[in-house]
N, C-alpha and C positions, 0 to 999 in steps of 0.2 A: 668408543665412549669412555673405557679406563682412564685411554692418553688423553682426550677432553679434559678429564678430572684433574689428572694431574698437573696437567697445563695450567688451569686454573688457579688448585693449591699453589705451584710455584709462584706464579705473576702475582698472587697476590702475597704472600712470604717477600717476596724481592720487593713489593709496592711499599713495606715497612722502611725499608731502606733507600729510596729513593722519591723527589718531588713529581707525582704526575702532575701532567697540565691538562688543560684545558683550552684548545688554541681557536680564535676567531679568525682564519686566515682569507683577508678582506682583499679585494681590490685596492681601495684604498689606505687602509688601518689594517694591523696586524694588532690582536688585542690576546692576552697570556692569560690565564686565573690559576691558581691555587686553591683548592680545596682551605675552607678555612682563614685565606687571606685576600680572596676577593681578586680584583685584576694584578694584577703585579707587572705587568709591560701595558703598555698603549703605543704605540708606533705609527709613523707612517711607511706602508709598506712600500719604501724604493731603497736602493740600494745605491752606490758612488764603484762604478769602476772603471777600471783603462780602459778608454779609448779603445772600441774593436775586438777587445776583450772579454771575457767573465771576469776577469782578475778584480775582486774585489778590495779596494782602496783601506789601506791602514790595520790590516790584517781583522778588519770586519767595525772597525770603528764607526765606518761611514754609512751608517745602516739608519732608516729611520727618520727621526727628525731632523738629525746636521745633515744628510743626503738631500731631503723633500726641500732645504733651505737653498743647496745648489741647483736645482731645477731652474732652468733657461737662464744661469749665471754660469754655467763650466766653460773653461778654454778648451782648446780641441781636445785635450791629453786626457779628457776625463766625459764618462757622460754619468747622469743622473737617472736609473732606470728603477721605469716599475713592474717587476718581474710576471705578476697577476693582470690578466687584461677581461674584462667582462666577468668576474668572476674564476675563471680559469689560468690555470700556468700557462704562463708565454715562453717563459725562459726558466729550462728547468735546474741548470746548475746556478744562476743565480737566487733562485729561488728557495732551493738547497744551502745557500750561504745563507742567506736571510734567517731560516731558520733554525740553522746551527746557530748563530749568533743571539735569540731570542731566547735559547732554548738553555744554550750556556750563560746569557746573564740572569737565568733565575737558579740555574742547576747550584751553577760555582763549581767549586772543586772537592768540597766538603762531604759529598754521595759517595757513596759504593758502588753504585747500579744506575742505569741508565734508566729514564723516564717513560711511563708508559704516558702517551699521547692520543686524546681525543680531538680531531678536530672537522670542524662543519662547514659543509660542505654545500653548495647551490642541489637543489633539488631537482636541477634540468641538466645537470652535467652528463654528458657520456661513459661507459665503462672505463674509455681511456683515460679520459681526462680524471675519473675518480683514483685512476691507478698512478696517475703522475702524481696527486697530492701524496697518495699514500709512501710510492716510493721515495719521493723526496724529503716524507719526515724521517721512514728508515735510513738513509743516508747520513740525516740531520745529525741522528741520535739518540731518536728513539727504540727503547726496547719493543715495545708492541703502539701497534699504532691501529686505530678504532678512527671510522668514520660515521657521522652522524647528518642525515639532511640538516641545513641550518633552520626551516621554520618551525619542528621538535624542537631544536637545541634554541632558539627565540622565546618559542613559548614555557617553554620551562623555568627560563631567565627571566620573563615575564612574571613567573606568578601565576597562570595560568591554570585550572584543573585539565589538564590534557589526558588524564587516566581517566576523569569520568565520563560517563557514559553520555555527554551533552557537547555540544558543537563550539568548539573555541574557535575565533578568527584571528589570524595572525599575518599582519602587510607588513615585511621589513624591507626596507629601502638604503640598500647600501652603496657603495663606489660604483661597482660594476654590474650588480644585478639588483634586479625587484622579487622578493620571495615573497609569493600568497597562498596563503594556504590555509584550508578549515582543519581541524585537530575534533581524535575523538579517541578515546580509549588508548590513549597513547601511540597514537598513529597518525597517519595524515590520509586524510578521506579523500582528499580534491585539492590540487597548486596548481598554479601558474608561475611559473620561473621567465621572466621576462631579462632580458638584457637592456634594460634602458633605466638607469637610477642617475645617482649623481653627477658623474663624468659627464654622462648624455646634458644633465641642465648644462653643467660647465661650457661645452662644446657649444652649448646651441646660444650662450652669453657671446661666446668668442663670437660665432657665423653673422648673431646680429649683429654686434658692434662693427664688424666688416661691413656688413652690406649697408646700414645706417650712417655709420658717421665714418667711414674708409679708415676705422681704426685699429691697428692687429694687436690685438693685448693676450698675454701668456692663459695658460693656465692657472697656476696661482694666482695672477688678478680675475681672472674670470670667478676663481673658487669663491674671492675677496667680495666679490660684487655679488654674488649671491648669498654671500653669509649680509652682508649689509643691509640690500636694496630687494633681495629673492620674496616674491611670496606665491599664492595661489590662487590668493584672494582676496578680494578690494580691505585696502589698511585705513582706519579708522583717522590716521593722518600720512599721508604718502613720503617719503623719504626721496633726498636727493646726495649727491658724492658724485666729486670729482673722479674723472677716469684717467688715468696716461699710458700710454702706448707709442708707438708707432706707426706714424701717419701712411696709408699703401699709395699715397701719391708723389709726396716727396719724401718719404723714407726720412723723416726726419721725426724726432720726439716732438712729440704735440697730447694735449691732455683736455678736457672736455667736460660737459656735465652731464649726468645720467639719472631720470628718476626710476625709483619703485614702479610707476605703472609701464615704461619702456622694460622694465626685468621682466615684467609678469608676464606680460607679451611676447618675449624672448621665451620662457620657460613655457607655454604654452600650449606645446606640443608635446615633450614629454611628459609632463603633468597628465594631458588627455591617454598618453598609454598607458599609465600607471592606473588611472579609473577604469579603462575601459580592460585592465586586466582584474582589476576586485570584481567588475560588474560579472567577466564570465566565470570567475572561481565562483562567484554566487549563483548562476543558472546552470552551473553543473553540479550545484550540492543536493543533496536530498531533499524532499520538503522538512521531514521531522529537523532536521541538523538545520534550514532555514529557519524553522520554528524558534530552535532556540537563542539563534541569531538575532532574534527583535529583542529579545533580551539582554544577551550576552554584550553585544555589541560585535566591533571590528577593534582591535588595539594596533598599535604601530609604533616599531619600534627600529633603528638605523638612524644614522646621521641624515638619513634625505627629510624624516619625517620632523625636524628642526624648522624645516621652509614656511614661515608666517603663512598662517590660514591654511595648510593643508589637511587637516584635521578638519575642519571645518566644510570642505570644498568636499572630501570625501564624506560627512556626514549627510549635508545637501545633495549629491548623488544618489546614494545609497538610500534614504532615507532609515539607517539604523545610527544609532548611538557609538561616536568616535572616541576613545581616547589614546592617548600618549603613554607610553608605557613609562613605571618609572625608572630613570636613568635608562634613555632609550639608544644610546650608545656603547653599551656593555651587558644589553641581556642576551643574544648571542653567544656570546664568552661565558657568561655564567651560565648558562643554561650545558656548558658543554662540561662545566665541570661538576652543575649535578649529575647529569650523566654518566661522569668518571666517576660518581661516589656510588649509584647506581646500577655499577656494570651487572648484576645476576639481575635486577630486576627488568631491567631491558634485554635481556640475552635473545630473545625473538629477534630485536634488531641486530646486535650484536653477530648474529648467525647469517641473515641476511647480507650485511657487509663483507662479511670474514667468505662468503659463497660466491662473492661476484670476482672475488681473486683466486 
């Protein structure tokens, strides 16, 4: 108990002299916060290096957004990788570059002490896989590294009262996973951690466009097509965009037309698991915590919850009250750095983490 104490006085004596963060470490985004300064990185999480290698390209230059822009452009000498697959580490020393490099373009050179790191984590991950984020921020360059489920560190960034005693819903829809989860007293009552978010629509634009019009179009165009033409739910006027790809019969460039209602039907499927994951986080909640759900609502908040009429598609579901959280692409990240402002008041959780290693 003493060394507890003093461990604590220390980390936080050395926390004067050094930037903690706050890390969103996404599938697809890697997002940073500073206490005080709000997000301070945005990235896309992939990385540029040799060919067959780990060896990361330009002694870490190629990290992020000039990386995400070589995707399905590299010559053989180079690939475009993205180190996080469904939420979890795929590649763990690149993954480990990833975050030394996020980690030193906020740090600089101007500290004394290394950064104590908070970061949020899928709520259906395994021991190991919790253990591979944790060790790869230690590598990074973290002094102390704190893991946090991400639908807490959501709802926190939301706005959310998750310390009182009434039932908060929280759907975040990120690259690689679906976080849902009711919040209560600053805990998580009831989630469902599903593997099927944004990647999964992407994937499923690509398989139609195959099976439909024999057209193979990248990732990035796929992502394209559903920032454009993606919804959930019938659009008050339907949108149309040209597609180009690669035709699978004569393998030559050919390009096409695509509306809104052939996207929706494309997305169709994973849309249906993302409901039918709210619907069982809701028949496993308590009634009281349902109760206060007809109230409260459902908020949602990731990059997926952007998709035209999804909000909407889950209200008509549900039959509760939907909204959009604000700035729903950075409350994850902020929710991680109240957290880190927070550490004695969550130390319950805090103790739970620091016990699973």
């Amino acid at each position: 108990m003493v060394f507890r104490i003093a461990q604590n006085l220390t980390s936080r004596f050395l926390g004067k002299f050094s930037t903690d963060l706050g890390i969103d470490l996404g599938t697809a985004n890697t997002l940073v916060c500073v206490s005080g300064r709000g997000v301070v990185v945005s990235e896309p999480s992939v990385v540029a290096v040799k060919a067959g290698t780990n060896q990361v390209l330009l002694d870490g230059a190629a990290v992020g957004r000039v990386a995400k822009e070589m995707m399905g452009r590299t010559p053989t000498s180079i690939e475009a990788v993205r180190p996080l697959q469904d939420g979890v580490i795929a590649d763990f020393e690149i993954t480990e570059a990833m975050l030394k490099y996020f980690i030193n373009s906020v740090q600089g050179d101007s500290l004394f002490f290394s950064p104590r790191v908070v970061i949020a984590v899928p709520s259906g991950i395994t021991a190991v896989e919790k253990r591979a984020v944790y060790n790869s921020a230690e590598r990074a360059g973290a002094r102390k590294v704190y893991l946090v489920e991400e639908p807490r560190a959501a709802g926190l960034g939301a706005g959310l009262p998750i310390e009182d005693p009434i039932a908060s819903m929280i759907v975040d829809i990120g690259g690689g996973t679906t976080e849902i989860a009711v919040l209560s007293l600053a805990d998580v009552v009831t989630s469902v951690s599903l593997r099927i978010a944004g990647d999964d629509m992407d994937d499923a634009i690509v398989q139609y466009m195959k099976k439909n019009y024999n057209l193979f179009v990248g990732p990035l165009t796929a992502e394209q097509i559903k920032i454009k033409l993606g919804s959930a739910y019938e659009l008050d006027q339907e949108l149309e965009m040209e597609v180009k790809g690669r035709d699978l019969i004569g393998n030559l460039p050919r390009s096409t037309s695509v509306t809104s209602e052939e996207i929706r039907e494309a997305l169709a499927d994973p849309i249906r698991q993302i409901i039918d994951g709210i619907k069982e986080t809701l028949e496993k909640t308590d009634p009281e915590l349902c109760a206060d759900l007809v109230q409260q609502g459902i908020v949602l908040c990731g990059g997926g919850v952007l998709l035209r009429g999804l909000d909407e598609l889950i209200r008509k579901e549900t039959g509760l009250p939907v909204r959009i959280a604000d700035d729903p692409l950075t409350c994850v990240a902020r929710g991680t750095a109240i957290f880190l402002e927070r550490l004695d008041q969550y130390a319950s959780v805090l103790d739970t983490i620091e016990d699973d290693f």
